[in-house]
C-alpha positions in Angstrom: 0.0 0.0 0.0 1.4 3.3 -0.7 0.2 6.6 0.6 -0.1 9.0 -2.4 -1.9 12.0 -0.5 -2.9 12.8 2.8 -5.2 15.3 3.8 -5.3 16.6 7.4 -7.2 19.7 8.6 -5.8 22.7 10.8 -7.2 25.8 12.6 -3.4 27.1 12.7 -2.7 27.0 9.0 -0.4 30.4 8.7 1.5 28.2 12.3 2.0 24.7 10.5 2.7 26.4 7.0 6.1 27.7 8.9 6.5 24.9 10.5 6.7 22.3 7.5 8.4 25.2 5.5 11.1 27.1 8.0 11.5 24.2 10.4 11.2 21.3 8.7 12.6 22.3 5.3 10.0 20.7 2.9 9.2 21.7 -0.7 5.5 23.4 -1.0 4.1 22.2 -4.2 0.7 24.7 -3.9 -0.2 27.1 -1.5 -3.8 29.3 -1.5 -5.4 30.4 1.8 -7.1 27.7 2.4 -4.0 24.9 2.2 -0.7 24.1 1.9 0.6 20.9 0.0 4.0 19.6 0.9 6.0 17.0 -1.1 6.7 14.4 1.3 9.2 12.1 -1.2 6.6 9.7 -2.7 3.6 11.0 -0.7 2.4 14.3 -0.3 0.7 16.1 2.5 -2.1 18.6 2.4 -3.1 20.6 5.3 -6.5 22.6 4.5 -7.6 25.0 6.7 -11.2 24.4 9.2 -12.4 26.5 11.9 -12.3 23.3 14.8 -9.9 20.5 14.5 -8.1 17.9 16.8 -5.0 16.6 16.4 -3.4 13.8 14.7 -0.9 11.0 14.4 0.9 10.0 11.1 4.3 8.8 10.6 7.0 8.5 8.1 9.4 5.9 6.4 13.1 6.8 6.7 15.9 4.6 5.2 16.6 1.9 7.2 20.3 2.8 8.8 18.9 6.3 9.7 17.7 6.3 13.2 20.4 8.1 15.0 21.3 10.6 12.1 17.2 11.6 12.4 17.0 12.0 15.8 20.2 14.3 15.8 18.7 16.2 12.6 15.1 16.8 14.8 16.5 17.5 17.4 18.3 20.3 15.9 14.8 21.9 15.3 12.4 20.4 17.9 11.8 18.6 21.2 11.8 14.9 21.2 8.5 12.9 22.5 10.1 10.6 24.6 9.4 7.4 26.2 10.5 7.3 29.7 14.7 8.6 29.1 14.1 6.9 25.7 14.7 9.2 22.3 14.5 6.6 20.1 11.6 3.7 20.0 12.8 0.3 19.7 9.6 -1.7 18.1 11.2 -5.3 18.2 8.2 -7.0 17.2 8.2 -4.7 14.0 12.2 -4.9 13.1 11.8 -0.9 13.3 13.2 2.1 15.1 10.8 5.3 15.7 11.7 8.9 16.7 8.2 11.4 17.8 7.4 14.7 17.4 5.0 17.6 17.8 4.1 19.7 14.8 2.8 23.3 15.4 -0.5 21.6 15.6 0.6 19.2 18.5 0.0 16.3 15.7 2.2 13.4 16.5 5.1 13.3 13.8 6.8 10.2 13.8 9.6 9.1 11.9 10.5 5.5 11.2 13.0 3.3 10.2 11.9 -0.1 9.0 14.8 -2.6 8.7 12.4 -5.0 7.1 11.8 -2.6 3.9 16.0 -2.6 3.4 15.7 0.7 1.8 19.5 2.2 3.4 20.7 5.3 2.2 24.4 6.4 2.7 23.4 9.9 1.8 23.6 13.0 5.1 20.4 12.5 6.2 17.4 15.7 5.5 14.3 16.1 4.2 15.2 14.7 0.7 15.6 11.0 3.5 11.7 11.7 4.0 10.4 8.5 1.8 6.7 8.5 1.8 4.4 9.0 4.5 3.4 5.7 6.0 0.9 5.5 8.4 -2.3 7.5 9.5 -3.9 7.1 12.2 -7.4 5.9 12.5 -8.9 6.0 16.2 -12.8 4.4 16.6 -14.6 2.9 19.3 -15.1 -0.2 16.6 -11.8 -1.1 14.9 -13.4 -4.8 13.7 -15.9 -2.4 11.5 -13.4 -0.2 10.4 -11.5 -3.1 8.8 -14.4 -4.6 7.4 -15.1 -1.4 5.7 -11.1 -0.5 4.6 -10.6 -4.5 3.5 -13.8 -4.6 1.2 -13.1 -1.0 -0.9 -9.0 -1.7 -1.8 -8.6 -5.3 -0.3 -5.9 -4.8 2.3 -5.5 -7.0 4.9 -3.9 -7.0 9.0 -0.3 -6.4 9.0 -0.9 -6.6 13.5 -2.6 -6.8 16.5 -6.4 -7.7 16.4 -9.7 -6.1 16.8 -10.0 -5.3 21.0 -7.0 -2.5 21.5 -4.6 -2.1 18.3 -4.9 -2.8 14.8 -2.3 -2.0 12.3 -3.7 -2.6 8.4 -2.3 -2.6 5.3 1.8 -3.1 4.9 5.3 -1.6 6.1 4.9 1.3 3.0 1.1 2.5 4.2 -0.6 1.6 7.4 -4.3 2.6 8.7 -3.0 2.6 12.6 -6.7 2.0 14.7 -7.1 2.1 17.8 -9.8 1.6 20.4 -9.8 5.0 21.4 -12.2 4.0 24.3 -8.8 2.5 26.0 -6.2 3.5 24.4 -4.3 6.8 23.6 -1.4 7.6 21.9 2.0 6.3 22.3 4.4 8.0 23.2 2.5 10.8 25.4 -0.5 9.9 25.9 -2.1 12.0 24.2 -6.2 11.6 23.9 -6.6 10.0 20.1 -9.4 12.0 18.3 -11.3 10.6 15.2 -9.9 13.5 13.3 -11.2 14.0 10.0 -8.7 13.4 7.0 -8.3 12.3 3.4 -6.0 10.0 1.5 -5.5 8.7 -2.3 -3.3 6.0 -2.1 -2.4 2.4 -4.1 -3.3 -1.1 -3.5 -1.8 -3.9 -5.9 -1.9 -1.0 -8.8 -5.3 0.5 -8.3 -5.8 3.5 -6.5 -8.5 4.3 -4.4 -9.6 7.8 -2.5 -11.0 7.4 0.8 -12.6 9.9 3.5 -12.7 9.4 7.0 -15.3 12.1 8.4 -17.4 12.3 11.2 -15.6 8.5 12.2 -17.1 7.1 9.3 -14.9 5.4 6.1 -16.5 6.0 3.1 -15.3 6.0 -0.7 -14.6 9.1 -3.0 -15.9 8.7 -6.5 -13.9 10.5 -9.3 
């Protein structure tokens, strides 16, 4: 699964505009006064602009040997979410490394190196190491009818965990993270996970399918 586009919604747009630009360093492809689009190497993010919003979590592939050269790099231009006295996230069961963030939005940014996808780079590590975005978070009080609804438009299937607490679906390139936001939050803060609204076009096995999550229901985009 690969995430072409993801669409997230700020109140702060003007705030996380600087943010992705002046902080973070990334290329805008369009900007209007109503939303921003980043490239995001393969993927690309779009922040539009609404009145009321709550916060996200999404994440990012890095190459695979870039851990420690992306946590120096962020922390050059932002405080760390840490777990405990830990910077970086050690997620044996997935073969991966993960670094957190806050953007200007108090979203949860995380960076993550899969070892599984093999994908090393021996270039300095900066935004151009920013592979595609690769997960978006999907919070509900009913992750069994999420996946039911996600598996029957594009045919994805579990990559982890099951339906009572955590479900990750789809593959290492693009996850849909749910979680039962009835008893769990976010790791690594704690923070409470919202059923934000957002967008995303993405690919499945050389289709591509655009799907809305709004008012914490999935539902397809024709056209």
């Amino acid at each position: 699964m690969q995430i072409k586009e993801l669409k997230i919604y700020s109140s702060h747009l003007k705030e996380q505009t600087h943010f992705y630009t002046n902080v973070l360093g990334l290329t805008v492809v369009k900007l209007t006064e109503k939303n921003v689009v980043f490239q995001m190497g393969k993927s690309m993010l779009n922040i539009e602009y609404k009145p009321k919003t709550t916060p996200y979590h999404f994440a990012i592939n890095i190459p695979s040997n870039k851990e420690i050269e992306a946590l120096h790099w962020v922390k050059s231009k932002v405080n760390i979410l840490m777990n405990g006295s830990q910077e970086i996230q050690d997620f044996e069961f997935w073969n991966a490394k993960a670094i957190y963030f806050y953007d200007s939005d108090q979203n949860i940014v995380e960076l993550i190196a899969r070892k599984n996808l093999n994908n090393s780079s021996e270039q300095k590590f900066d935004t151009d190491q920013l592979i595609e975005i690769s997960e978006i978070g999907l919070p509900t009080k009913d992750i069994e009818k999420e996946f039911i609804q996600l598996n029957s438009i594009t045919g994805i299937k579990i990559y982890d965990g099951d339906f009572d607490r955590f479900c990750a679906i789809g593959d290492e390139n693009g996850l849909f993270i749910c979680i039962n936001k009835t008893i769990k939050d976010w790791f690594p803060t704690n923070d409470k996970a919202f059923s934000s609204d957002f967008e995303i076009k993405l690919t499945e096995k050389g289709k591509t399918y655009q799907i809305a999550y709004k008012n914490e229901k999935i539902q397809m985009i024709e056209g």
